[in-house]
C-alpha positions in Angstrom: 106.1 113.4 96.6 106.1 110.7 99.2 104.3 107.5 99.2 104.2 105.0 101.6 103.0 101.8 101.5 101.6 99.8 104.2 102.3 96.0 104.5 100.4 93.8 106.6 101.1 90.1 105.4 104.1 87.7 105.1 102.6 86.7 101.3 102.9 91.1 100.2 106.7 91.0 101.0 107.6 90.3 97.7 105.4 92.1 96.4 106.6 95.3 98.6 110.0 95.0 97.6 108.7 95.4 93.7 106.4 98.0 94.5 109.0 100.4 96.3 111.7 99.7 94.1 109.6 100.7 90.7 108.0 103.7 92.6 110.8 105.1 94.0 112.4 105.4 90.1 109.6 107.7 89.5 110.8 111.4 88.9 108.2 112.6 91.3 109.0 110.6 93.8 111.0 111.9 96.8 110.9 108.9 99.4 109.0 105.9 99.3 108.3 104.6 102.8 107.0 100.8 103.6 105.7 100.5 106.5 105.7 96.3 108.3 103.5 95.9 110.8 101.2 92.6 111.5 102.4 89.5 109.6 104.3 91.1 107.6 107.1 91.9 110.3 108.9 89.1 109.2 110.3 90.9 106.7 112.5 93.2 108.8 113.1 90.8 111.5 114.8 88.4 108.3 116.8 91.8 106.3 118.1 89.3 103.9 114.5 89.1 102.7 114.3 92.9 101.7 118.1 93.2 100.9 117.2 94.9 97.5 115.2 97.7 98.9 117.8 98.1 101.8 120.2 99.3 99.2 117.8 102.2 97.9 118.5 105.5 99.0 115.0 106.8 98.0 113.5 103.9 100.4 112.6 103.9 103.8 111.8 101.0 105.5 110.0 101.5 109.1 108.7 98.4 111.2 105.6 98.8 113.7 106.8 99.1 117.1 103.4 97.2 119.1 103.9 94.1 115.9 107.7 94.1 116.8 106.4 93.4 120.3 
């Protein structure tokens, strides 16, 4: 199963790194994918700041392209 989440504030970062790292230990789970895009860009433009789910093979992090902009 995939699941991807969808982040869109600078105050659900933290909250995104929990999220992925707890869903991605499920057995059914076969990537988890968060997606950064509005405010929430920060957190890949600052990696130290998702470190912990950098480290996860079963995690994918993608950034918007236009919020990048």
């Amino acid at each position: 199963m995939k699941i991807v989440l969808s982040v869109d504030s600078e105050d659900k970062i933290p909250m995104s790194i929990t999220a992925a790292t707890h869903l991605s230990e499920m057995p059914e789970a076969e990537l988890v994918e968060v997606v950064y895009l509005n405010g929430g860009i920060a957190a890949v433009t600052e990696r130290n700041r998702i470190a912990p789910i950098l480290k996860n093979e079963k995690v994918k992090v993608v950034a918007c392209g236009t919020s990048m902009e």
